[in-house]
C-alpha positions in Angstrom: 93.9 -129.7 -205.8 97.3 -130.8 -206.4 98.2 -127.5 -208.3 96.9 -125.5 -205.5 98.5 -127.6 -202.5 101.8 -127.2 -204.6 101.5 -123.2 -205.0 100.3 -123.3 -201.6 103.4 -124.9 -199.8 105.7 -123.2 -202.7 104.5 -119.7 -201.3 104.5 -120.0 -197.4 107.9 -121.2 -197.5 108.8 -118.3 -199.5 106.7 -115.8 -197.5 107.3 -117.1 -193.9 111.5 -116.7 -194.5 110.7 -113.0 -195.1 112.1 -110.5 -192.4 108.7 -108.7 -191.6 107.2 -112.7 -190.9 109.4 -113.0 -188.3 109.5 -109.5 -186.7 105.2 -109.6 -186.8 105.6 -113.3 -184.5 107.8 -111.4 -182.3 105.5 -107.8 -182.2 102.4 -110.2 -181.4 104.2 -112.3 -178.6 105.1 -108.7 -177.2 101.8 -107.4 -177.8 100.3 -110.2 -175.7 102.7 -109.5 -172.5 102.2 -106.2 -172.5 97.8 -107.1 -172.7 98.3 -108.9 -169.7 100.3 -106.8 -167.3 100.7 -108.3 -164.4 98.0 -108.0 -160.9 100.1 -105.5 -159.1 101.0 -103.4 -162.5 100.4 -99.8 -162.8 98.4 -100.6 -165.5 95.2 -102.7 -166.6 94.1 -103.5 -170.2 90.6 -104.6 -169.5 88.6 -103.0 -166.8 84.9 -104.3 -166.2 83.4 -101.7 -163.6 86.2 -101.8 -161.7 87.1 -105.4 -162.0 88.9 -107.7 -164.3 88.6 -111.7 -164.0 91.9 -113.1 -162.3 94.2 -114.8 -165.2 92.6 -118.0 -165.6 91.8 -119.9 -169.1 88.3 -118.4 -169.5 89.4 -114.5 -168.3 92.3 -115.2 -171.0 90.8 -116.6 -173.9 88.2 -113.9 -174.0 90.6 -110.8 -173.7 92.9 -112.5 -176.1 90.2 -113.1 -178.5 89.5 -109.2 -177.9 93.2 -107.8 -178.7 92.4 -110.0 -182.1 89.7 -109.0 -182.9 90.7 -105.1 -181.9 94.2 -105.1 -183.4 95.1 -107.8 -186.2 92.7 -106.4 -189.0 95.5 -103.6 -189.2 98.7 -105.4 -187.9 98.1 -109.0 -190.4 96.4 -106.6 -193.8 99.6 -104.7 -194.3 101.7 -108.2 -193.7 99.8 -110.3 -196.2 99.1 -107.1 -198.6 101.9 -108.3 -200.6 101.2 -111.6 -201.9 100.7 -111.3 -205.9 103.5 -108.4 -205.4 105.7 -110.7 -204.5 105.3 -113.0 -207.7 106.0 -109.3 -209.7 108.8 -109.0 -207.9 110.5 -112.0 -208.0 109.8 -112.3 -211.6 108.2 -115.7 -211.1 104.7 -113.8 -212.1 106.0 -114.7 -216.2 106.3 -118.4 -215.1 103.1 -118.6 -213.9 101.6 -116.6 -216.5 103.0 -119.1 -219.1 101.8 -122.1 -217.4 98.3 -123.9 -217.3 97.7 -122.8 -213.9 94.3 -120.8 -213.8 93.6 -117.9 -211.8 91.1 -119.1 -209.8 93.6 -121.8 -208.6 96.3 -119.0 -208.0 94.3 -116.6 -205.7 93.1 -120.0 -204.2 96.3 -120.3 -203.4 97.1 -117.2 -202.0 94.1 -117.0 -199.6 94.8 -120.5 -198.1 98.5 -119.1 -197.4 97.3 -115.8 -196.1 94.7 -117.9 -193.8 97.7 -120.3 -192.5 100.0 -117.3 -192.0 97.6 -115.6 -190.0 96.7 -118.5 -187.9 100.2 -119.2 -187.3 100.3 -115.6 -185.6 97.2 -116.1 -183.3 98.6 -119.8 -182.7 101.9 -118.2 -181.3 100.1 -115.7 -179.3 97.5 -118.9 -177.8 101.2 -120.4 -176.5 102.1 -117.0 -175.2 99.0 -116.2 -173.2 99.3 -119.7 -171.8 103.0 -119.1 -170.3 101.5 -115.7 -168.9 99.0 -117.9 -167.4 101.4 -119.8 -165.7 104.0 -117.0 -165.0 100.9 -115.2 -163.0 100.0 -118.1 -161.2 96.8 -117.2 -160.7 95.3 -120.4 -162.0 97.7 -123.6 -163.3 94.5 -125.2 -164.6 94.8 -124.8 -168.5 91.3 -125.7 -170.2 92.4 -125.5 -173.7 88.9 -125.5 -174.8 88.1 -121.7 -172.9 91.2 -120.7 -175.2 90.3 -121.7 -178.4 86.2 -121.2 -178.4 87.0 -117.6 -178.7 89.6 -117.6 -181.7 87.4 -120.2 -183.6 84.3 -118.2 -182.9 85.4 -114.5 -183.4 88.8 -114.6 -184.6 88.8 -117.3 -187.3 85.9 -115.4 -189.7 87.8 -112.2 -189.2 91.4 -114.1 -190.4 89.1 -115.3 -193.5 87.9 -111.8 -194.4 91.1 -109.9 -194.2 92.9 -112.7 -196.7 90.4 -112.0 -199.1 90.5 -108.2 -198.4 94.5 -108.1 -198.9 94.0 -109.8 -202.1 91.1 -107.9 -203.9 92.7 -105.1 -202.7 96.3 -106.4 -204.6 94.1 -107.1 -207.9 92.3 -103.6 -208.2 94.8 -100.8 -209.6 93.2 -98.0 -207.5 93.5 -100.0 -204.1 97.2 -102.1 -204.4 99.3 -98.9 -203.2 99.1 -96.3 -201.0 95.9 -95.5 -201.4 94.4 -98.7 -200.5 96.6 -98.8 -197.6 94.9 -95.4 -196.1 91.1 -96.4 -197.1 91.8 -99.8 -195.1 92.5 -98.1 -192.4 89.7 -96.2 -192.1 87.8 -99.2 -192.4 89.5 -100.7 -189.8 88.5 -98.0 -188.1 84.9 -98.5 -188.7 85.1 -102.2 -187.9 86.6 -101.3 -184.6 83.4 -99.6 -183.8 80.7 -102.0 -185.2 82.9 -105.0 -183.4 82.5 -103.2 -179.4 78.7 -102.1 -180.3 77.8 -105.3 -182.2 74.9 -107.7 -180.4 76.4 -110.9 -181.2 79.9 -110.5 -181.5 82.5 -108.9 -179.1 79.8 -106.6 -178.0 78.0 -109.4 -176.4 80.6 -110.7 -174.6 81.1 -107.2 -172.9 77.7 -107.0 -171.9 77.5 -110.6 -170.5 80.5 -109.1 -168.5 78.8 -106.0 -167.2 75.9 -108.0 -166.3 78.0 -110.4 -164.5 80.0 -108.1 -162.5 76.9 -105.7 -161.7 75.3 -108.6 -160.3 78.3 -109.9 -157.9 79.4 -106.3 -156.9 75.9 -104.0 -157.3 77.7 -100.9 -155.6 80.6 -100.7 -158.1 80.0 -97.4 -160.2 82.7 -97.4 -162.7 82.8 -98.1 -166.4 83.9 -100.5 -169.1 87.0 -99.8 -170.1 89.0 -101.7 -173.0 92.6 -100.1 -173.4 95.1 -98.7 -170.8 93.7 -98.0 -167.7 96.0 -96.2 -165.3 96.4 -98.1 -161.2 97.0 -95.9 -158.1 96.3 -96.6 -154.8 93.2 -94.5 -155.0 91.6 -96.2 -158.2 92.8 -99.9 -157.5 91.6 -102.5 -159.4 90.0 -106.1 -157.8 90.0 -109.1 -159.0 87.4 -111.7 -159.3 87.1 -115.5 -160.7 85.1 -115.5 -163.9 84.7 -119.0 -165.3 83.8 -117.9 -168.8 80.4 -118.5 -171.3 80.0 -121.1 -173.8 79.4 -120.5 -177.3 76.2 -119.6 -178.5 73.9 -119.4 -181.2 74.0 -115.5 -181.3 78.1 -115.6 -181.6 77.8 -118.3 -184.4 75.1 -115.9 -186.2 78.0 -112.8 -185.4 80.5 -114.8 -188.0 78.4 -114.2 -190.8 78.9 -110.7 -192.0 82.7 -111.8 -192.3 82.2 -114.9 -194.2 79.7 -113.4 -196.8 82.3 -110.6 -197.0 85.0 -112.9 -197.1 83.7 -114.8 -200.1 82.3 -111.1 -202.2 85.9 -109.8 -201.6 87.2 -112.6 -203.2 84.9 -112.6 -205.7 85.5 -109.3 -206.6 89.4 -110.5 -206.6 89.2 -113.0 -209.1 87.2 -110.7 -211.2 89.7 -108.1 -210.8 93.1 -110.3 -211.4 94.6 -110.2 -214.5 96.5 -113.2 -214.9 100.1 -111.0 -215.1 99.2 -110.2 -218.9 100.7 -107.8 -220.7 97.6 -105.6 -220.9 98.4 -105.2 -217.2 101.3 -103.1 -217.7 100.5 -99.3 -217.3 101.1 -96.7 -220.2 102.4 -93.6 -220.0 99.7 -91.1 -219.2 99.7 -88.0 -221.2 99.5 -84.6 -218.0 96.2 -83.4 -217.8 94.6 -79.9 -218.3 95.7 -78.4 -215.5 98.8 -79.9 -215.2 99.4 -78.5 -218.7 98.5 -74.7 -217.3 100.6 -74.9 -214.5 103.6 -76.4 -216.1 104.3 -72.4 -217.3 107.7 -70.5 -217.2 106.9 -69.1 -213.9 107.2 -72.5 -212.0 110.3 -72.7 -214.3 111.3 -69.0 -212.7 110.5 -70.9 -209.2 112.6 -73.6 -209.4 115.5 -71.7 -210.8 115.3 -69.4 -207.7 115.4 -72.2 -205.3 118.7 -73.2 -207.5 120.5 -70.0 -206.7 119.8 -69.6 -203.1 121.0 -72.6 -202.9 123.9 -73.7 -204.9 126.6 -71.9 -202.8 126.8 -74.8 -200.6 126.6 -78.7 -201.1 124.5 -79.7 -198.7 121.1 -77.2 -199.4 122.1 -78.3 -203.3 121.4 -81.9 -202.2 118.5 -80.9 -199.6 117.1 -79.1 -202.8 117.5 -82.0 -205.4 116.3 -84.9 -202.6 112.9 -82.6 -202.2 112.3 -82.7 -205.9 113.1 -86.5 -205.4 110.6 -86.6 -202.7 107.5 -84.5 -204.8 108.2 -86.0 -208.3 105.6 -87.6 -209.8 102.7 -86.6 -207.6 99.7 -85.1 -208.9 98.8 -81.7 -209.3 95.8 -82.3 -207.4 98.0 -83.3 -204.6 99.2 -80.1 -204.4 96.2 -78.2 -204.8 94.8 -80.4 -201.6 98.1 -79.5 -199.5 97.2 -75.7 -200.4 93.8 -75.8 -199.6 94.6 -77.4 -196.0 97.2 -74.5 -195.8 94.1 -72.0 -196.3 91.8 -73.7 -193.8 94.7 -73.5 -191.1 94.4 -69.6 -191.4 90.8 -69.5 -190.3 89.7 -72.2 -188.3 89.4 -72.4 -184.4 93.0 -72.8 -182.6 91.1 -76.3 -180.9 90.1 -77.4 -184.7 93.4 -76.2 -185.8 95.1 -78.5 -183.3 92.8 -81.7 -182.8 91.9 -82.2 -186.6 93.2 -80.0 -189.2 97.1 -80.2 -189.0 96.6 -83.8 -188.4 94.8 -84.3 -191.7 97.2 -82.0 -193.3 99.9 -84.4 -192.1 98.2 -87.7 -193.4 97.9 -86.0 -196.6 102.0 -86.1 -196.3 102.1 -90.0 -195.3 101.8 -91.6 -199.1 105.2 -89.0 -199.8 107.2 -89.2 -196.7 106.5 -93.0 -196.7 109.0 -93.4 -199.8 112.2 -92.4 -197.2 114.6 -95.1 -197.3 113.7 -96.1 -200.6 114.4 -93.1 -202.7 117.8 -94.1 -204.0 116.4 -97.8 -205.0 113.4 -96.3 -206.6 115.5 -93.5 -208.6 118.3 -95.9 -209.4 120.8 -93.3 -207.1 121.7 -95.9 -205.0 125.4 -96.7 -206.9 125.8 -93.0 -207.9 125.5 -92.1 -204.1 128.0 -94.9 -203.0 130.7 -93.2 -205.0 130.1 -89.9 -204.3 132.0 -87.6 -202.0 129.4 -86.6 -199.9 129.0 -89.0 -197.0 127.0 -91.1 -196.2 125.7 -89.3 -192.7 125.3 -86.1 -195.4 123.0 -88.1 -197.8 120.6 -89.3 -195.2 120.4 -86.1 -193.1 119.6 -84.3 -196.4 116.7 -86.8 -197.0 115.2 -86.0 -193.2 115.3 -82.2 -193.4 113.6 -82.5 -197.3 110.6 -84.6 -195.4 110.7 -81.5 -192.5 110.5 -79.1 -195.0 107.6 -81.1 -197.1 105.9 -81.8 -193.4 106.8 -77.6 -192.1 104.9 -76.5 -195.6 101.8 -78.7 -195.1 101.7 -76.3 -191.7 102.9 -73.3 -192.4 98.9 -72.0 -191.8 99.4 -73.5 -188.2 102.9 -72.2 -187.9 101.7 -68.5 -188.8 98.8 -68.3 -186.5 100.9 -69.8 -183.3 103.8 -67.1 -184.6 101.3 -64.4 -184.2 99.2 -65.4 -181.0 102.9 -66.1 -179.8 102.2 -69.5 -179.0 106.1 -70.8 -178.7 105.2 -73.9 -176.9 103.1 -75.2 -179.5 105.6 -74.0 -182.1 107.8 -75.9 -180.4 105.8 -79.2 -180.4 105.2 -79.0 -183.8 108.8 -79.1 -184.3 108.9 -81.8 -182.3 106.2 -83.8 -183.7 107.8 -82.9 -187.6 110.8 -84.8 -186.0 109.3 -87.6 -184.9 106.9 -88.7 -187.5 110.2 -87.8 -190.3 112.3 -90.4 -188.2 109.6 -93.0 -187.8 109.2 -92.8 -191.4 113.0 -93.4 -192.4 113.2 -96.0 -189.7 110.2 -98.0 -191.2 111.5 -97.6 -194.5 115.1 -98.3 -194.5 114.6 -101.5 -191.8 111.3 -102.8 -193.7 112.4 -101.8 -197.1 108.7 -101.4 -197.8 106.2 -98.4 -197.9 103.5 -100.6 -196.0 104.9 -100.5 -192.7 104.8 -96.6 -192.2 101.6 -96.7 -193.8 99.8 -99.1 -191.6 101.9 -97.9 -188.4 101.8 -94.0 -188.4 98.0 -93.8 -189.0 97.0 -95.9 -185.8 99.7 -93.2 -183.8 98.0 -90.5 -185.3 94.2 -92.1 -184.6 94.9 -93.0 -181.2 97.6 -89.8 -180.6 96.2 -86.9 -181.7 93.0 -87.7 -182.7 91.9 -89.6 -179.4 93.4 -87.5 -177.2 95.6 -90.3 -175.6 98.3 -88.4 -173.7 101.4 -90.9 -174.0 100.8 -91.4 -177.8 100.2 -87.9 -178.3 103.3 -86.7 -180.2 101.3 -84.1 -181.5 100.9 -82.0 -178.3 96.6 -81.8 -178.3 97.3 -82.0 -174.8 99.4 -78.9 -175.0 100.1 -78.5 -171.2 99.3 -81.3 -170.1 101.7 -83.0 -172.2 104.5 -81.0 -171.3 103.4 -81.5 -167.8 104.0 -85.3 -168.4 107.7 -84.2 -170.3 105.6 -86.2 -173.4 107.6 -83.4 -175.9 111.2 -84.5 -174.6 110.1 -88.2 -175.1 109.4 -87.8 -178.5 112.3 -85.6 -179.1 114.4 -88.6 -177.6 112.7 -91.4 -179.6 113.1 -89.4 -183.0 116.8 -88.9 -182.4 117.6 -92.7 -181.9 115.7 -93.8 -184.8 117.5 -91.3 -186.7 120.5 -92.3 -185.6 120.0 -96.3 -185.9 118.8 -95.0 -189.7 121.6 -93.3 -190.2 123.4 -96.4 -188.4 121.9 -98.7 -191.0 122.4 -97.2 -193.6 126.2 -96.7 -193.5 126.8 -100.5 -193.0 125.2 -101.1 -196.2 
């Protein structure tokens, strides 16, 4: 116990004086304000039939223990997703490989710091909610007991289960990059779903809340609504006093699932973990079969074209050799995906084309266009570049256009059909939407100096935008007139040219 308090308190303090710790505390206590906007906002978070519970401990502690349950899974996995890496990187992983110090005791370790870090976050966003109780003052009465029922109850199993997630997914090969990062998501997803519809977990409290304001207000006709739900003067929302539920036997039963897949994940961790031996270290793989065919004089032939179109000029020289940059080492498989999308674009529907194709071709892109900000570091560039003549503004707009071009290729199925049916407005969204998702990515990666944050960031955007429909996240322009209607196109066109520019800010102060 001594070895794992020691390793315990050893890797907090290291973890917790990271940049992204601090940034995450400061998302969440943003997160929480903007979850309880205030009664005569233009906005509500949680509707029930036309009603939400006036800010009072009970009405608090429930939707607080909702926006939990809803949105840490992907916010805390891709902050604590780093925790053996971290050993690796710091080169403190040969210490403890040398020492007496057993496995089991390390991951221990780590899951008892991710559980503290995580309850750190909801603890910061229990003191926020009650200073937005007080702020509203629509009840001074705090009942600390309303507030923390629900984190204990719902939140607390799910904290438990996405430690030992992060960490089996650090121990298994397949799951510790990119990859991993995309099929969490998707699980999220999922668990998004099974947590609204569940009978004993969040999906109870909902329908204790429909019942409840059914009975008191019979007439009302309008649905549940969990997200942003816009106020005018002819939809208004009312308020009513709701003194809350006490725990039951049926939540307590709901916290099950996540233990027992707590305690298999972690399982399947220590099984996993190799202890930082050498065997760990991966070999050289020889190129397959196909990679073997392709690798003929004719992609040779290709690549020496691309040289002479473009070596009359500096800048498409260094567009062309940051593109290689960006492709290399990517499987040949890869490519033949990104082709086959390309060939679906061509025949599809232009609703399918819109709503679910291009998108999927686009989060094909994300494990590529995630490495911006990090190509120099990773291809050891990053001296070379700092005396070189080309500037500084040069070198980073030659790294955004080579993501456009990577992102314009993955659509060039999309970009033919709207060329033909003369669909300029769309063309001209996709542009748009190329911009933006090219800047967010070279934003997240030059100011997190990580991969993970674009990863876990840009795929919610792209659920919730195009996917869902959702008009002010929808860079993508599904709601094509609509969207323009709103001037949503001009937003993003706006937000990709500041984060450009901070980037491009950034990185000449360094």
């Amino acid at each position: 116990m001594q070895q794992v308090w020691q390793c315990i308190i050893a890797d907090f303090k290291q973890r917790t004086r990271q940049q992204s710790f601090v940034v995450t505390l400061l998302a969440m206590s943003v997160l929480t304000l903007l979850f309880f906007p205030a009664p005569d906002a233009h906005y509500q978070t949680l509707v029930i039939n036309g009603y939400r519970g006036i800010y009072n401990s009970a009405w608090i502690g429930i939707c607080l223990a909702m926006l939990n349950v809803l949105f840490l899974p992907i916010i805390c996995f891709y902050l604590v997703k780093n925790a053996i890496e971290l050993d690796r990187q710091s080169m403190t992983s040969e210490l403890i490989a040398a020492t007496s110090v057993s496995k089991l005791t390390y991951l221990i370790a780590k899951w008892c710091t991710n559980v503290v870090i995580l309850i750190t976050i909801v603890i910061v966003m229990l003191l926020s909610s009650i200073l937005i109780q007080l702020y509203y003052g629509e009840s001074y009465q705090i009942d600390l007991w309303a507030l923390l029922w629900p984190q204990l109850v719902f939140v607390l199993p799910m904290l438990l289960a996405i430690s030992s997630i992060a960490i089996m997914f650090e121990t298994n090969k397949w799951l510790k990059g990119g990859l991993g990062n995309m099929v969490y998501f998707f699980l999220w997803i999922g668990s998004i779903v099974q947590s609204v519809e569940s009978i004993s977990g969040v999906g109870a409290l909902l329908d204790n809340l429909d019942a409840e304001v059914a009975a008191r207000f019979p007439l009302s006709q309008e649905t549940t609504n969990i997200g942003i739900s816009a106020v005018n003067n002819e939809n208004l929302v009312e308020s009513f006093i709701w003194q809350g539920v006490e725990p039951t036997m049926l939540h307590l039963w709901g916290a099950l699932p996540l233990l027992f897949i707590s305690l298999c994940c972690f399982a399947l961790a220590v099984l996993f973990f190799d202890r930082f031996s050498q065997n760990s270290v991966p070999e050289d793989q020889q190129p397959s079969w196909l990679s073997k065919l392709l690798a003929t004089k004719k992609v040779n032939q290709l690549d020496k074209f691309f040289a002479l179109i473009t070596r009359h000029y500096g800048f498409t020289r260094l567009l062309r050799l940051e593109l290689k940059l960006l492709l290399k080492g990517h499987s040949i498989y890869w490519f033949i995906g990104l082709l086959t999308l390309n060939i679906i674009q061509l025949f599809i529907s232009k609703e399918l084309l819109i709503s679910i194709v291009l998108p999927i071709s686009w989060l094909w892109c994300v494990l590529v266009i995630s490495q911006l900000g990090q190509l120099d570091k990773q291809a050891n560039t990053l001296e070379l570049m700092s005396y070189s003549r080309r500037s500084i503004k040069s070198s980073c707009l030659a790294s955004y256009f080579s993501a456009w071009i990577l992102l314009l290729l993955a659509s060039v199925g999309g970009v033919l059909r709207f060329a033909v049916m003369a669909e300029w407005l769309l063309l001209m969204q996709l542009c748009i939407a190329i911009s933006f998702t090219v800047a967010l990515a070279y934003f997240c990666g030059t100011f997190a100096n990580t991969k993970r944050m674009f990863e876990g960031l840009y795929p919610v955007i792209w659920y919730v935008g195009p996917f869902q429909a959702a008009l002010y996240v929808d860079f993508f322009g599904v709601n094509s007139a609509i969207s323009w209607q709103a001037g949503m196109p001009y937003y993003f066109l706006a937000i990709a040219i500041a984060l450009l520019t901070l980037t491009i800010s950034a990185k000449h102060s360094r």
